[in-house]
C-alpha positions in Angstrom: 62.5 -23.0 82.7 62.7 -20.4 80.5 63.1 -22.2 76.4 65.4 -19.4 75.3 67.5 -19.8 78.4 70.1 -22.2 76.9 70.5 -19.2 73.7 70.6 -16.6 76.1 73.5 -18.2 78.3 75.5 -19.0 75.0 75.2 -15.6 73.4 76.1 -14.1 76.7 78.8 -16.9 77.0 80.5 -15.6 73.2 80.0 -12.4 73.8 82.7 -12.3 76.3 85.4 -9.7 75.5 88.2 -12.6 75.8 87.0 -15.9 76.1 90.7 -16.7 76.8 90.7 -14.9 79.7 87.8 -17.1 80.9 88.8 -19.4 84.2 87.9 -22.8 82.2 86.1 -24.5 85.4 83.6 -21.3 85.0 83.3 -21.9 81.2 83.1 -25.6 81.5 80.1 -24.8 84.1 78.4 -22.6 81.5 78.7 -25.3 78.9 76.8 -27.7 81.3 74.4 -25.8 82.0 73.6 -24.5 78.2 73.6 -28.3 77.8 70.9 -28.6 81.1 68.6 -25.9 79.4 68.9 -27.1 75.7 67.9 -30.7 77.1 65.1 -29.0 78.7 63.9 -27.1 76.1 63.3 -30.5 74.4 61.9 -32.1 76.8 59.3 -29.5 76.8 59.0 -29.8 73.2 58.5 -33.2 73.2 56.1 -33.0 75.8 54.2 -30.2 74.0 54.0 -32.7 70.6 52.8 -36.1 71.9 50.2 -33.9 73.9 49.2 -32.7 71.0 49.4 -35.6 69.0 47.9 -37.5 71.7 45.9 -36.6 73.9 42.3 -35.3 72.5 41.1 -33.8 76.2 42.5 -33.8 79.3 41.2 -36.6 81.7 42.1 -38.2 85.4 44.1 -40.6 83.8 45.8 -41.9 80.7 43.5 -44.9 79.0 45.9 -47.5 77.5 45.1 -45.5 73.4 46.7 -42.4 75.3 49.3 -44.2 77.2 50.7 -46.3 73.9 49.9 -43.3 71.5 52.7 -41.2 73.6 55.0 -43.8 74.2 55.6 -44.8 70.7 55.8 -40.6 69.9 58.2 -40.3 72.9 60.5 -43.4 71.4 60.1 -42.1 67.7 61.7 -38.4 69.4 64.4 -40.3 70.9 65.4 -42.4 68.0 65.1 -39.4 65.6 66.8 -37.3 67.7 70.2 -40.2 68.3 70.0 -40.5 64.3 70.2 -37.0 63.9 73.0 -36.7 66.2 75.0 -39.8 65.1 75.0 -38.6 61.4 76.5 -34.9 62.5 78.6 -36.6 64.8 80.0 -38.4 61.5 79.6 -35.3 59.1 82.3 -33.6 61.7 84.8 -36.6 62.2 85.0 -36.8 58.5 85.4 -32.9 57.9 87.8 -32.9 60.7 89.8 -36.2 59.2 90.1 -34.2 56.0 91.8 -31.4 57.4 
C-alpha cells in the first residue's frame, strides 16, 4: 500500500466543500480507513528499521541473533509508540479541561 495514501485520503477528506454536508457513515468510513493506511504505513516503517538494524544479509531463515535482535526493536517501536500516544492523549485532556 501506497505510504502517502493515509495523507492523500485526509487532504482529499478536508478538502471537501462542506464537510457538513458529509453523510457521517461515509465520513466515519474514511476515518477508518485513514486510520487502516496510517497503521500501515508504520508497519512498513517498522519493518523497514529492524531490517535495517537487524538483519546484515538476507538468508533462508532468521538465526536466533536475527530473530531476538528484531523482536526487542519491534517491542521498543511499540512501547515508544503507546508512550508517545499516552502523553498526547494527556496533553489534549488537559488542554481540553482548561477550556
Amino acid at each position: 500500500m501506497d505510504p502517502n495514501f493515509s495523507k492523500r485520503a485526509t487532504m482529499s477528506f478536508d478538502s471537501l466543500p462542506n464537510k457538513d454536508e458529509v453523510d457521517p457513515e461515509v465520513a466515519s468510513f474514511i476515518q477508518m480507513e485513514s486510520q487502516k493506511a496510517e497503521l500501515q504505513a508504520q508497519v512498513h516503517k517498522l519493518a523497514d528499521v529492524c531490517w535495517e538494524q537487524c538483519v546484515d544479509r538476507p538468508r533462508d531463515k532468521l538465526d536466533s541473533r536475527t530473530e531476538t535482535c528484531v523482536s526487542n526493536c519491534v517491542e521498543r517501536f511499540i512501547d515508544t509508540s503507546l508512550t508517545i500516544a499516552t502523553r498526547f492523549q494527556k496533553i489534549l485532556q488537559g488542554a481540553a479541561g482548561s477550556m
